[in-house]
N, CA, C and O atoms as a GROMACS GRO file, in nm:
protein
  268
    1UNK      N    1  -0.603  -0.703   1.879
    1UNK     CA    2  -0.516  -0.589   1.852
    1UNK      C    3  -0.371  -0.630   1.876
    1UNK      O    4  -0.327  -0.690   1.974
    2UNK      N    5  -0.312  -0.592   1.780
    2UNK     CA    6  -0.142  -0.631   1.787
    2UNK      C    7  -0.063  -0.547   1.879
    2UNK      O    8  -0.114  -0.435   1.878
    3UNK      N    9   0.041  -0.551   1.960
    3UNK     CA   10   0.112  -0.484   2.038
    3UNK      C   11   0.233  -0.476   1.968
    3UNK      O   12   0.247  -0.526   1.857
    4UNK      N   13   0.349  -0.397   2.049
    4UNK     CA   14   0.437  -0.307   1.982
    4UNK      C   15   0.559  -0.469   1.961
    4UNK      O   16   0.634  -0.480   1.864
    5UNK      N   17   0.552  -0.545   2.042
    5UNK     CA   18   0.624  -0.655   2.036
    5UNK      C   19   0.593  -0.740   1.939
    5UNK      O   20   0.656  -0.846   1.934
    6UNK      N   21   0.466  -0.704   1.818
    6UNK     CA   22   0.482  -0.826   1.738
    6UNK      C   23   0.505  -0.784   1.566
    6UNK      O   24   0.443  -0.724   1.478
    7UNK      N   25   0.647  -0.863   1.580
    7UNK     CA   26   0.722  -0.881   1.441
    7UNK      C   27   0.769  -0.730   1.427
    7UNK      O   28   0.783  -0.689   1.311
    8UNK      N   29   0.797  -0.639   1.536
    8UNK     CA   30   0.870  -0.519   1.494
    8UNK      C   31   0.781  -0.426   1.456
    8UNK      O   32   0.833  -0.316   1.439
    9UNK      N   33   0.630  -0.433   1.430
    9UNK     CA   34   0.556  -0.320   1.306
    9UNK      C   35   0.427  -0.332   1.445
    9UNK      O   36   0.393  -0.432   1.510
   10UNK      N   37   0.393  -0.233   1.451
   10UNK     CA   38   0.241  -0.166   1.517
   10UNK      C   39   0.221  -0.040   1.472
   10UNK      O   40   0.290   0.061   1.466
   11UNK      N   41   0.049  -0.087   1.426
   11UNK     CA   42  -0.056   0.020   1.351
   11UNK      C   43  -0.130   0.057   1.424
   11UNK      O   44  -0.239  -0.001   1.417
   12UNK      N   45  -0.117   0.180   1.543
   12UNK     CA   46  -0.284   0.208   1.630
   12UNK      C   47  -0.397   0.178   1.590
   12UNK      O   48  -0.420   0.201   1.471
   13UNK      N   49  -0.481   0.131   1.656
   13UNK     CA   50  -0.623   0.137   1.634
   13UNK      C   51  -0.667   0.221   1.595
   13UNK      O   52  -0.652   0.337   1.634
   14UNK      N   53  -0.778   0.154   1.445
   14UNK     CA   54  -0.830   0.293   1.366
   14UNK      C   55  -0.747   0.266   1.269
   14UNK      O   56  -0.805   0.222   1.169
   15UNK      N   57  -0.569   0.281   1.254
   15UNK     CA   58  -0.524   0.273   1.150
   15UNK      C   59  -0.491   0.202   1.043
   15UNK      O   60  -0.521   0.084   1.060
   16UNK      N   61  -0.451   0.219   0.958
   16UNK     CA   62  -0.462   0.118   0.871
   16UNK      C   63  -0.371   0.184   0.730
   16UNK      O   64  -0.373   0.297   0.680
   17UNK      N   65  -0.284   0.040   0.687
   17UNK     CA   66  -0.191   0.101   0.564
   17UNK      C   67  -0.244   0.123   0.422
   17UNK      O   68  -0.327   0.068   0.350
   18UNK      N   69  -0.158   0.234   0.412
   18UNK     CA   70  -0.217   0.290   0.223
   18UNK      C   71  -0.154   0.191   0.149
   18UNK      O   72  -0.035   0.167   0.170
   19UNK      N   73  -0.240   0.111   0.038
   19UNK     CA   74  -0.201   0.041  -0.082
   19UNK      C   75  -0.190   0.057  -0.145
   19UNK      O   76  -0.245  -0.034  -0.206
   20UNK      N   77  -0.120   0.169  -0.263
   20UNK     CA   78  -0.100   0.233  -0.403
   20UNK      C   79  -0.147   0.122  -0.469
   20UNK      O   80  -0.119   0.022  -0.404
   21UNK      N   81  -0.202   0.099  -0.565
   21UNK     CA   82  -0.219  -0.054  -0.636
   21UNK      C   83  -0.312   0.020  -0.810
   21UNK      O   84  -0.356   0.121  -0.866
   22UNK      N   85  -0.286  -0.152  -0.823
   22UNK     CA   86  -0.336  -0.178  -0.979
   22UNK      C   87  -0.286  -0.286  -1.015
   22UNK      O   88  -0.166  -0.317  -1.019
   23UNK      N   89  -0.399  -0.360  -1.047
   23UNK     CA   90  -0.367  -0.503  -1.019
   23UNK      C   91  -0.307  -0.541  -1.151
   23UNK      O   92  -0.288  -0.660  -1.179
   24UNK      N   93  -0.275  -0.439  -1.237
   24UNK     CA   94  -0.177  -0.516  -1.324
   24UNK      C   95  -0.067  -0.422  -1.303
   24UNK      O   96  -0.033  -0.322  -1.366
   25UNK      N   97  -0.012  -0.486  -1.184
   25UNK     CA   98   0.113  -0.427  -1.162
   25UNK      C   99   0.182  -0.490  -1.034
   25UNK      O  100   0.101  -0.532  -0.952
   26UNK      N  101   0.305  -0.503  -1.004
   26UNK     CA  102   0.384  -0.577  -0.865
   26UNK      C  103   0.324  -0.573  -0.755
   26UNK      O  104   0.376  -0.639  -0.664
   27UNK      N  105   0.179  -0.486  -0.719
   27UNK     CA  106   0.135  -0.470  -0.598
   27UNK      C  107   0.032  -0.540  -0.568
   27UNK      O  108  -0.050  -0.513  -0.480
   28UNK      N  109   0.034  -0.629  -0.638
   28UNK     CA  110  -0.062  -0.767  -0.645
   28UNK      C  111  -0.016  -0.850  -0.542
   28UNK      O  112  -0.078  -0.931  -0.473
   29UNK      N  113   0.104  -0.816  -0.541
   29UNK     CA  114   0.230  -0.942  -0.437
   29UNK      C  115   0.193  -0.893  -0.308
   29UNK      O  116   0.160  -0.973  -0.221
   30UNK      N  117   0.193  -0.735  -0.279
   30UNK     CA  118   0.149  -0.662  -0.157
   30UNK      C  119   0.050  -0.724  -0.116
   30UNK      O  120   0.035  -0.789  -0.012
   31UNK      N  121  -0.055  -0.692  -0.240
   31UNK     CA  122  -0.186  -0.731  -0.163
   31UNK      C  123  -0.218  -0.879  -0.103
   31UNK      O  124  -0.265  -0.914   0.005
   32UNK      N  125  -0.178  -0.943  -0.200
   32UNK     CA  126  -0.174  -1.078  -0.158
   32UNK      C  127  -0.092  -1.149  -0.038
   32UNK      O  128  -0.105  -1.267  -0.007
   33UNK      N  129  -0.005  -1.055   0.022
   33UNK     CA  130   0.070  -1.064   0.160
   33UNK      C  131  -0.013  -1.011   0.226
   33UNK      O  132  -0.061  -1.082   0.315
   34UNK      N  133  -0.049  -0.914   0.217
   34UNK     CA  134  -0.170  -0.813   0.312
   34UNK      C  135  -0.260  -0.889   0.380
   34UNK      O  136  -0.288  -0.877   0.499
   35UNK      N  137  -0.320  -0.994   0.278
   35UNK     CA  138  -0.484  -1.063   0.282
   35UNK      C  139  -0.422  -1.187   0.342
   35UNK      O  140  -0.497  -1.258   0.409
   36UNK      N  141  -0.271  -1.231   0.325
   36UNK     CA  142  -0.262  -1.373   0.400
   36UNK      C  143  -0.215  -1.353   0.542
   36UNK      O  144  -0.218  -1.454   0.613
   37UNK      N  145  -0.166  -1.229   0.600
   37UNK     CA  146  -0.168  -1.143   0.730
   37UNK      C  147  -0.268  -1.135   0.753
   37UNK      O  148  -0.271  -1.140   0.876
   38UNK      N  149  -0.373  -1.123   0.714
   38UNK     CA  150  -0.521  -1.030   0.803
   38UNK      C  151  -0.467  -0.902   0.845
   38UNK      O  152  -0.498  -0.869   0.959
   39UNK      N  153  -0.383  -0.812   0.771
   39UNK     CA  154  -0.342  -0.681   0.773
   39UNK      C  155  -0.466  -0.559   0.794
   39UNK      O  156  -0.566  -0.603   0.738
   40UNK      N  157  -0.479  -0.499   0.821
   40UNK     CA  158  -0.543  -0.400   0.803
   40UNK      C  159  -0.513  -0.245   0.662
   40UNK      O  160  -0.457  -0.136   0.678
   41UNK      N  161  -0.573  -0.296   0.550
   41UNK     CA  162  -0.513  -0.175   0.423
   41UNK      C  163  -0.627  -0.091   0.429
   41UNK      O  164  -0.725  -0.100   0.502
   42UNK      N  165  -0.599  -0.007   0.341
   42UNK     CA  166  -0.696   0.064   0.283
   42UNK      C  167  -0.574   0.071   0.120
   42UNK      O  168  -0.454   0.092   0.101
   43UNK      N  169  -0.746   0.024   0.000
   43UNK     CA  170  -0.647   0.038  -0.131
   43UNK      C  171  -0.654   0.132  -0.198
   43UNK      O  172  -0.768   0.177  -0.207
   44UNK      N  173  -0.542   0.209  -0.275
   44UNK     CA  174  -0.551   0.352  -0.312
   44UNK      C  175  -0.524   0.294  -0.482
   44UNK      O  176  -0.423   0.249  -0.536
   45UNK      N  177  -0.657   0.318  -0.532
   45UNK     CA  178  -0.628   0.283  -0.673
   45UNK      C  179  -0.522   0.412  -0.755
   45UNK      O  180  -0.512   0.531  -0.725
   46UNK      N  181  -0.457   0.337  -0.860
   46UNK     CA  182  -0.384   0.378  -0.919
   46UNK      C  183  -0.359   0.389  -1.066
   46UNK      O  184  -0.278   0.309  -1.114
   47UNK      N  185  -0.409   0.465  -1.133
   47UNK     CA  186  -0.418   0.429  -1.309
   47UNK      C  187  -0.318   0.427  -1.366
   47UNK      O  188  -0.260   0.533  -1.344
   48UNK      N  189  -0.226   0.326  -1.470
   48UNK     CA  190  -0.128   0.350  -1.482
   48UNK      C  191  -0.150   0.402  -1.612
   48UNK      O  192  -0.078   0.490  -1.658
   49UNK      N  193  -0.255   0.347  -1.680
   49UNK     CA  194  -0.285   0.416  -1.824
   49UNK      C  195  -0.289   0.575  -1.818
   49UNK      O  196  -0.239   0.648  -1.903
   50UNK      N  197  -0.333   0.602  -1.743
   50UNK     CA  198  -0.355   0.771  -1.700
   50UNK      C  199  -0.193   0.820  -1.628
   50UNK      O  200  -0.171   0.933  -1.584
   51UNK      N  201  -0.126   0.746  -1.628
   51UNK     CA  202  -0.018   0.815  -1.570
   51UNK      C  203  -0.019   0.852  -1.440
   51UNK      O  204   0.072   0.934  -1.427
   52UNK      N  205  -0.090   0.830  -1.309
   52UNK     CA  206  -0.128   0.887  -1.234
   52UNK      C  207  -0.021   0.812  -1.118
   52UNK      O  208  -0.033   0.809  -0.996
   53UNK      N  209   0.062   0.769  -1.186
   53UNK     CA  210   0.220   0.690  -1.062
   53UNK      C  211   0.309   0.821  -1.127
   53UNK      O  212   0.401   0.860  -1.056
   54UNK      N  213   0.289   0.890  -1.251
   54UNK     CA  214   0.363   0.991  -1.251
   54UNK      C  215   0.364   1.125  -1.235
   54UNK      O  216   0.437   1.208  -1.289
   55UNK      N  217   0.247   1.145  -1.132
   55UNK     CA  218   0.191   1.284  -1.121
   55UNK      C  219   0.248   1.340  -0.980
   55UNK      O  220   0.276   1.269  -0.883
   56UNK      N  221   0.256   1.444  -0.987
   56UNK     CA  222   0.340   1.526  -0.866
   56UNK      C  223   0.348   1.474  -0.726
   56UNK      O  224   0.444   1.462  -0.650
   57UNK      N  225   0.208   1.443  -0.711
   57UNK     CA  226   0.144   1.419  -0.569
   57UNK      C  227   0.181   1.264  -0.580
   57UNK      O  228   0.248   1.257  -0.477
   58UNK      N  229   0.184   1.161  -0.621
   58UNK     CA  230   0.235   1.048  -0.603
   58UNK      C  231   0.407   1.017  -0.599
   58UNK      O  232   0.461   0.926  -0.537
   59UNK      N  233   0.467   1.114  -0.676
   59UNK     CA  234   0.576   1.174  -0.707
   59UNK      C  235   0.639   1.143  -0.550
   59UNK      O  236   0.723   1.074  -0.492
   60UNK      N  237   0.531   1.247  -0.525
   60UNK     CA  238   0.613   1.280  -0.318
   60UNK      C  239   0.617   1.199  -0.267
   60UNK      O  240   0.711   1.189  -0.188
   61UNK      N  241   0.512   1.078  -0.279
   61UNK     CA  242   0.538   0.958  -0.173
   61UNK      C  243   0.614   0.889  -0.263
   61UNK      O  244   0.729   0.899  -0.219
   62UNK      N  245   0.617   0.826  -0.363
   62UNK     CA  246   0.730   0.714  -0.460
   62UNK      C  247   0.799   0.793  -0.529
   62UNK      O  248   0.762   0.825  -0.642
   63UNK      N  249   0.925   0.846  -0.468
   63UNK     CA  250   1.018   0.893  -0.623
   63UNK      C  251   1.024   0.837  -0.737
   63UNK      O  252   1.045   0.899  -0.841
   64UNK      N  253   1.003   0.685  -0.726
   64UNK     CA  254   1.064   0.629  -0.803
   64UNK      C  255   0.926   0.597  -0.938
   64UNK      O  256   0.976   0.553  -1.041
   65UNK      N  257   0.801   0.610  -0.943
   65UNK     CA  258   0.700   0.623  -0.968
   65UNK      C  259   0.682   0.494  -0.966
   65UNK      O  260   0.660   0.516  -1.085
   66UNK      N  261   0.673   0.415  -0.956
   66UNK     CA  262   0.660   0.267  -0.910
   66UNK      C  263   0.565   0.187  -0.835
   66UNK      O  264   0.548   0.211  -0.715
   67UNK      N  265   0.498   0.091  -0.892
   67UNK     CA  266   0.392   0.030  -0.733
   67UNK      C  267   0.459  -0.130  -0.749
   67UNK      O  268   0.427  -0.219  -0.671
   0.00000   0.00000   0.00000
């Protein structure tokens, strides 16, 4: 378990970061930082064909609709 002293970032136990993703898209780079950390994610698929980076509720977390 990581403590609050390493590299500036601590995730409580249990937690774990949201990955907006779709692997044909920039968050490939995320993930692939994620997996060479031994990070703890959870991945939140994302359709881009469906538009679903431009729907309200994704809206709120990325203004920018973006992954």
């Amino acid at each position: 378990m990581k403590n609050a002293d390493d590299f500036g970032s601590y995730v409580p136990y249990g937690y774990a970061m949201k990955l907006y993703y779709n692997p044909r898209s920039r968050a490939t780079i995320a993930k692939w930082m994620l997996d060479e950390c031994g990070a703890a994610y959870e991945i939140v698929p994302v359709d881009l064909q469906q538009r679903e980076h431009k729907a309200p509720q994704f809206l709120d977390i990325n203004p920018s609709g973006k992954l």
